[in-house]
ZATORMAR-670991 format. One record per residue (C-alpha): residue number from 1; residue in three letters; x, y, z. Coordinates in steps of 0.02 Angstrom, whole numbers. Layout:
% ZATORMAR-670991
(NUM; ALA; (X; Y; Z));
...
This chain:
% ZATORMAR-670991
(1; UNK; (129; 296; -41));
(2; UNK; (246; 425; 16));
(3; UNK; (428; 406; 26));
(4; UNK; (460; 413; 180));
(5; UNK; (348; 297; 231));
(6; UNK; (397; 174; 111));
(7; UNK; (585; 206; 182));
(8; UNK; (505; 146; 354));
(9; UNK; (426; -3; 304));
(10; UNK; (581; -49; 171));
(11; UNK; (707; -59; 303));
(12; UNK; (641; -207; 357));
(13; UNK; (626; -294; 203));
(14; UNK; (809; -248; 150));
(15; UNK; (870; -352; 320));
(16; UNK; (772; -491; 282));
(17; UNK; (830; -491; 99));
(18; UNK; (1013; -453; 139));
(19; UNK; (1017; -638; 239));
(20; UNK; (964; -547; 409));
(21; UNK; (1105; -423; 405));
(22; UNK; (1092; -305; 572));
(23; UNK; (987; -153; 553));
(24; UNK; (1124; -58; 603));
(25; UNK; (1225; -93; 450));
(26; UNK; (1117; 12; 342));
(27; UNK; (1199; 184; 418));
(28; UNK; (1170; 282; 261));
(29; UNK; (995; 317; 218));
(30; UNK; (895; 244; 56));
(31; UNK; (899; 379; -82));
(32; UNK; (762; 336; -232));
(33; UNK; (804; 336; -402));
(34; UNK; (622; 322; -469));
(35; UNK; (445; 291; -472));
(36; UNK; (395; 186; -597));
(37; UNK; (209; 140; -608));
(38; UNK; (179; -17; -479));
(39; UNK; (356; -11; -467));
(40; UNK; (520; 112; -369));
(41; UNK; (686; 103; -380));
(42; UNK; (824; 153; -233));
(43; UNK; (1000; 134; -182));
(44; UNK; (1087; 110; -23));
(45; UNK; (1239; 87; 62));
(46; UNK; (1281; -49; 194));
(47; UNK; (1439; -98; 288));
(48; UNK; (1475; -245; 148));
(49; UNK; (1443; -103; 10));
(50; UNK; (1310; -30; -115));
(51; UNK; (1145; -114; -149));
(52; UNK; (1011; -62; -265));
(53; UNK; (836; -138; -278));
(54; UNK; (673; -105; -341));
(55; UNK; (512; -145; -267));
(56; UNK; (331; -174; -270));
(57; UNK; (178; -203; -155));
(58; UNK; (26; -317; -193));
(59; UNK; (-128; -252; -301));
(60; UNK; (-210; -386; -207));
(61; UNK; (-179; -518; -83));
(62; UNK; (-334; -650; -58));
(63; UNK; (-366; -697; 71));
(64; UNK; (-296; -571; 192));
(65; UNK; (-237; -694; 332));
(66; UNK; (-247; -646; 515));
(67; UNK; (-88; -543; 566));
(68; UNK; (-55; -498; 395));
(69; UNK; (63; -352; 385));
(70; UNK; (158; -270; 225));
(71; UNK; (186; -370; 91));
(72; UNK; (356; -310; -31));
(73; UNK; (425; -414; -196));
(74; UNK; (605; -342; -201));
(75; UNK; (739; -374; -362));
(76; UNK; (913; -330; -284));
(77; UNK; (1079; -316; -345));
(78; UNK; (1225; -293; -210));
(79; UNK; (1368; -238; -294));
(80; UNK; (1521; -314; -192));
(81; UNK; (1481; -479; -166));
(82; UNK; (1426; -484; -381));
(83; UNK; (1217; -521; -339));
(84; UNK; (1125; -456; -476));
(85; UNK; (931; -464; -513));
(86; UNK; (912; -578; -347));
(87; UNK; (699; -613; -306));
(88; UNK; (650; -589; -152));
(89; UNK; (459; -586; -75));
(90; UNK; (413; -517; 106));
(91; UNK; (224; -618; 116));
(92; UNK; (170; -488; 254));
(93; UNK; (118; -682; 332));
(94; UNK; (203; -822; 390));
(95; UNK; (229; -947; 258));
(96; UNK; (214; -1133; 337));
(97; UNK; (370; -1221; 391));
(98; UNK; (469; -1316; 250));
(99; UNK; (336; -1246; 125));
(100; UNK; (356; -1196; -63));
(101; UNK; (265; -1045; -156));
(102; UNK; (246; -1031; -334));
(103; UNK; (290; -892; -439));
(104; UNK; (167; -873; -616));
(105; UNK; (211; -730; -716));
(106; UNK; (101; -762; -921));
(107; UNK; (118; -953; -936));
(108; UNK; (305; -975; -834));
(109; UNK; (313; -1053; -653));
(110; UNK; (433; -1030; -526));
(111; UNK; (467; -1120; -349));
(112; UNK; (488; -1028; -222));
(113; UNK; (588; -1087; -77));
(114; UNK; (520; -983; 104));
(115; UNK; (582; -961; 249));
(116; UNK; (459; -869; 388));
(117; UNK; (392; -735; 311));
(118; UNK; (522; -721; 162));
(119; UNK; (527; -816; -9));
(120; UNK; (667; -821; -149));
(121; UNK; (708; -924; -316));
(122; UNK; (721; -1123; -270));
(123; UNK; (821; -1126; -425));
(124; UNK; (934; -995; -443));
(125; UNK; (988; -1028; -609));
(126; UNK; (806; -981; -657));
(127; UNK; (867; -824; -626));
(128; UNK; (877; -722; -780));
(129; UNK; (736; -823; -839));
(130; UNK; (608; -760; -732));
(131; UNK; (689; -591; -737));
(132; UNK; (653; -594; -912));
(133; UNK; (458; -658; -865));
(134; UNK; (463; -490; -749));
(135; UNK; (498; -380; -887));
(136; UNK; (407; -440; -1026));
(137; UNK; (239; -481; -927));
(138; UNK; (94; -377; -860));
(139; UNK; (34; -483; -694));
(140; UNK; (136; -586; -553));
(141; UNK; (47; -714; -444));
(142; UNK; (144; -788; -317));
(143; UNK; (26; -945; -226));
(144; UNK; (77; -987; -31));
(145; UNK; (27; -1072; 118));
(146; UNK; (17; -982; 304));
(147; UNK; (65; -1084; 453));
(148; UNK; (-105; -1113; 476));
(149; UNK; (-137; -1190; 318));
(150; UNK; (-247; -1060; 194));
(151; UNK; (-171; -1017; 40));
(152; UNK; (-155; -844; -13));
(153; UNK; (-118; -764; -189));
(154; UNK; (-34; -616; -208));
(155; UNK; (-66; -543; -373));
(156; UNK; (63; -388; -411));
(157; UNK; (51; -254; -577));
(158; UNK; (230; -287; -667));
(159; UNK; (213; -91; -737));
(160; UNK; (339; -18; -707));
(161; UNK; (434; -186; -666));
(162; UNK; (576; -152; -831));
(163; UNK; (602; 31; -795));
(164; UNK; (621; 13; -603));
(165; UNK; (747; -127; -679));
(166; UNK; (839; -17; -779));
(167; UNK; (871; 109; -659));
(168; UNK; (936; 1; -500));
(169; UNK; (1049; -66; -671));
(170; UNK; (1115; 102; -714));
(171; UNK; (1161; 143; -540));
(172; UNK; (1239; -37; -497));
């Protein structure tokens, strides 16, 4: 995928994983720090400071539910309010209301709290746990449910998952 159209469709994803923050506060532009396999690696700067993140899309996403649109797993760390190695999934579907996903990276599980389209950590102090599970494995599946009711699994390639890591590290 070319840069610039992954700029264009991670825009979106950055608002939803900054907590809805206004498009407009991302005045500078995203600069990339890498490609890494399945994985890339950028920096940017919004009005509450620097953020780095690196990213991923599905391999595979079955089934493909009606509407669906792209799909991003995001690991973000914003610098001045001290977030590091936050999870973040954009489904590319709307997950149902009040619904959990579930995270499976080797033999780990994680809950995933959603909101809309949007999923993160139910526990956050599984944080550096499933960070860890990120690094060390080869395959993520995370399991939801559309408004409609069909489950879908996303299956993403975790190559590339610990140098992407490293980089959005060494630059926040």
């Amino acid at each position: 995928m070319c840069h610039s159209m992954i700029r264009a469709l991670l825009i979106p994803g950055l608002v939803l994983s900054a907590a809805l923050t206004p498009l407009s506060a991302y005045g500078q532009s995203v600069r990339v720090l890498g490609d890494h396999n399945a994985w890339s690696s950028y920096t940017t700067t919004e009005s509450a400071g620097k953020i780095c993140f690196a990213m991923s899309q599905p391999t595979t996403t079955d089934p493909e539910p009606d509407g669906y649109g792209d799909a991003h797993f995001y690991i973000t760390h914003r610098v001045n309010d001290g977030t590091r190695s936050e999870l973040n999934l954009v489904a590319g579907y709307e997950f149902a209301p009040e619904s959990t996903a579930n995270m499976s990276i080797g033999g780990q599980s994680f809950a995933l709290y959603t909101q809309g389209d949007s999923a993160w950590l139910a526990d956050t102090s599984q944080t550096a746990a499933a960070n860890q599970a990120i690094r060390a494995g080869s395959t993520m599946v995370i399991e939801g449910t559309t408004t409609r009711g069909i489950k879908v699994r996303q299956t993403f390639s975790l190559m590339g998952a610990t140098a992407a890591s490293r980089a959005i590290d060494a630059e926040c």
